[in-house]
C-alpha positions in Angstrom: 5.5 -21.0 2.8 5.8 -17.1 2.1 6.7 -15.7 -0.7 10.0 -13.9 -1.5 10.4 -10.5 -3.3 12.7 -7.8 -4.1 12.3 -4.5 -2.6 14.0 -1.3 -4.6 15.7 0.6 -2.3 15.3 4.0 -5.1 11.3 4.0 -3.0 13.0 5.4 0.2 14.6 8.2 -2.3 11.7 8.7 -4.0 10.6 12.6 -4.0 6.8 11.6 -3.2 7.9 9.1 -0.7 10.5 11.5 0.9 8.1 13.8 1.1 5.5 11.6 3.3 4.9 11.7 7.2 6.5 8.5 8.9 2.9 6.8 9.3 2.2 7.2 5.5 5.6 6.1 4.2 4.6 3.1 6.2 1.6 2.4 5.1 2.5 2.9 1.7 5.5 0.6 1.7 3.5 -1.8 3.1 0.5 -1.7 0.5 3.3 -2.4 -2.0 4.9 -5.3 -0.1 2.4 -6.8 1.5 1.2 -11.1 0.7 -1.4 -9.8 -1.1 0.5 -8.2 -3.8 1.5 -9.3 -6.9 3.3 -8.3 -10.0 0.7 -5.7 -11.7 0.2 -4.1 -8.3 -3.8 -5.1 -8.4 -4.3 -7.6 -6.2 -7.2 -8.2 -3.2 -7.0 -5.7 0.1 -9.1 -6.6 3.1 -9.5 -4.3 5.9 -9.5 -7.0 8.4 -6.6 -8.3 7.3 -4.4 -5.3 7.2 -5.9 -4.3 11.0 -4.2 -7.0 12.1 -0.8 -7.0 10.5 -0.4 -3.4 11.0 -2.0 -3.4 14.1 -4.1 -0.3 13.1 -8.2 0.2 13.4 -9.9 -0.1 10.5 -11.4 3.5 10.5 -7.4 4.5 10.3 -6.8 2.3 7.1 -9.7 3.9 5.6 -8.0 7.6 6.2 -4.5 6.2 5.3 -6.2 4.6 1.7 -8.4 8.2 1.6 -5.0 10.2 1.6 -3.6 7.9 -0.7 -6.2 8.2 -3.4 -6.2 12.0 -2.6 -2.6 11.6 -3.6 -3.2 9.5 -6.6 -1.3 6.7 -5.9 -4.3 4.1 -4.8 -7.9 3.2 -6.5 -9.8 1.3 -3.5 -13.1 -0.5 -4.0 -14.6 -1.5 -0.7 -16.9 -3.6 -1.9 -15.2 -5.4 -3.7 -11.7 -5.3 -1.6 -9.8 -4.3 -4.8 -6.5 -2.5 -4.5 -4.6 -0.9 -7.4 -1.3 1.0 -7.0 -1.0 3.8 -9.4 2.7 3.4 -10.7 3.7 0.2 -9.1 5.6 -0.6 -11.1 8.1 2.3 -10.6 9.4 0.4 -7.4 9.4 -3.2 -8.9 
């Protein structure tokens, strides 16, 4: 069974977000509400996994997550599939 959550509305209004190409509003959205995430915003990310829910290759992800810790908003470790979201909990 999947999990429910709440989703704040105020990340569509927020200035970063507003500011964000379609793809990466996306992208972002969906690192925050994916099945993987949890309530500190750390939380296991595989590549594979996100390829095929978002449908995207995996060389893509890696330039969506490379913009995003340009941006300071993600710390990715490959290796060990970690994902932390910088602020997460200014959309909870």
């Amino acid at each position: 069974m999947d999990k429910k959550i709440n989703i704040n509305v105020g990340f569509w209004r927020d200035n970063f977000v507003v500011s964000l190409p379609f793809e990466e509003k996306s992208f972002y959205f969906y690192l925050m509400h994916n099945r993987k995430t949890n309530q500190c915003g750390r939380y296991k990310f595989s590549l594979k996994f996100a390829e095929s829910e978002l449908s995207l290759s995996n060389e893509k992800i890696k330039d969506l997550i490379k913009r995003f810790e340009d941006y300071g908003k993600v710390i990715y470790d490959e290796k060990t599939e970690e994902m932390i979201i910088v602020d997460f909990h200014r959309y909870q």
